[in-house]
Structure formats: C-alpha cells, structure tokens
Phi, psi and omega in degrees: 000322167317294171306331149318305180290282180346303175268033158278292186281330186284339175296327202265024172229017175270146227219118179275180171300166175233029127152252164191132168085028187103341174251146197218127191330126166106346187283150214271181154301313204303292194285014158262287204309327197287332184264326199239167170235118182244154173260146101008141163238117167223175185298161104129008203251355155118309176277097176270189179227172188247006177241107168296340180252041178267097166337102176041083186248139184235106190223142188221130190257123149236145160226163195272189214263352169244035178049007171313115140232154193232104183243132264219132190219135183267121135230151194082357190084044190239117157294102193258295216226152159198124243229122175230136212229061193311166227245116205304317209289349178251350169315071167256181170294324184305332207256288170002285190295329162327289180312270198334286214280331180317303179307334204257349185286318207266291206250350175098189220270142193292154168249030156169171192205118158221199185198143199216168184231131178210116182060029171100338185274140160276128178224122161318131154244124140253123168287163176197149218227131147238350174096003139217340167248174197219099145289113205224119181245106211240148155236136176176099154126041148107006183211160162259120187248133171244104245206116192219127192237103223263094184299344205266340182261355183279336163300287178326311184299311170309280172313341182267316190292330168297315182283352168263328176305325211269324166311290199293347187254325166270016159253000000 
C-alpha cells in the first residue's frame, strides 16, 4: 500500500514542459527572435503552419538541423501553443510509438488516446495533462506532432474569440 501512495504522489508531482528548448509560455516574439531566427507564417511567405483549424493565428516557424519544424503560435503577443512538427522520413506507427513510451516513462500513463477525423484524415491523440500545460502527442496525414499547450491562455484566447464572435451576431 506504501508503494502504491508513492508512486502516486511521484505521479502528481511530474510536470510537463512549460514550453520548449528554453522558450516559455507568455514569452513576447521579441523574445523568441532574440534566441531562435524564426519567419512569420503569413499567405504567400512560402512558411506555412499544421493547425489549420487556428483562429486568427500569429505563427512564427523555424526550422533545426534535424529536420524538425517548430511553430510558435501567439495571441495577444503571448506564447500559447508551439507545435514541433517532426520529419515525414522518421514519421512512423514505430517513431510514434517511441514518443508515446518516452512520454509515458518521463510523465506516467497518458490521460486519454482518441483519434478524430479532420477533413477525411485520421489523427491519433495521446495526451498527457498537469493541469496548466497539455501535451498531445498527434499522428496524422503522414507526420508526428508533438503539440505543447498553455492551457489557462488557449482559454483565454477562446473566451475573447467567442465574445467577438457574440459581438459581431448582435449588431
């Protein structure tokens, strides 16, 4: 029974990142440009982004030397979500899966696995949770996402985009 509480209290005191490679929720652009040389993702610049289903997004992209990209996604001039957008040639159910036991080793057993269909594609999700960031570890159209989320400002960001919306329907 001791051990049972132990590994308990050691589940709940594990921590997910609070963002990644040194940058961290809340941080302005200025301060992502001063560490990384990152573009804009706007139409026509040649830098696109993978969540297509992102509200009014102010996304900034780079990418390593491992072929990773990695995208920075803002509102208000706040870092919320950044997206590591791993490389089809290492995309497998194998790579995947990899990620999954890493994950489940560093933070314990994920707290949900579904899977949705957006735009006819199947996208895996396991998740892991702490209760102020959201890790979502995504397979889908042929790439591995690694998806990391500052829940209390993606609320925030939600809640402002509903009230402009409710604005814009009562006049």
């Amino acid at each position: 029974m001791l051990n049972l509480l132990f590994f308990v209290s050691l589940q709940a005191a594990m921590t997910l990142p609070n963002g990644f490679q040194g940058i961290t929720w809340g941080m302005s652009v200025e301060e992502l440009t001063s560490q990384f040389e990152v573009h804009k993702a706007t139409p026509g610049s040649g830098y696109s982004y993978a969540d297509h289903m992102e509200a009014d997004p102010e996304v900034y992209v780079r990418h390593t030397k491992d072929n990773k990209k990695i995208e920075y996604y803002f509102f208000e001039g706040r870092l919320y979500k950044i997206y590591i957008v791993y490389d089809r040639a290492k995309s497998t159910e194998g790579f995947y899966k990899s990620l999954i036991d890493k994950a489940h080793k560093e933070y314990g057993p994920a707290q949900s696995h579904h899977q949705e269909n957006i735009f006819g594609i199947i996208v895996l999700h396991v998740k892991w949770d702490d209760g102020t960031s959201i890790m979502d570890l995504r397979s889908g159209a042929g790439y591995v996402y690694e998806v990391l989320i500052n829940k209390a400002m993606e609320r925030e960001k939600a809640n402002k985009i509903r009230q402009k919306r409710s604005l814009k329907e009562s006049i």
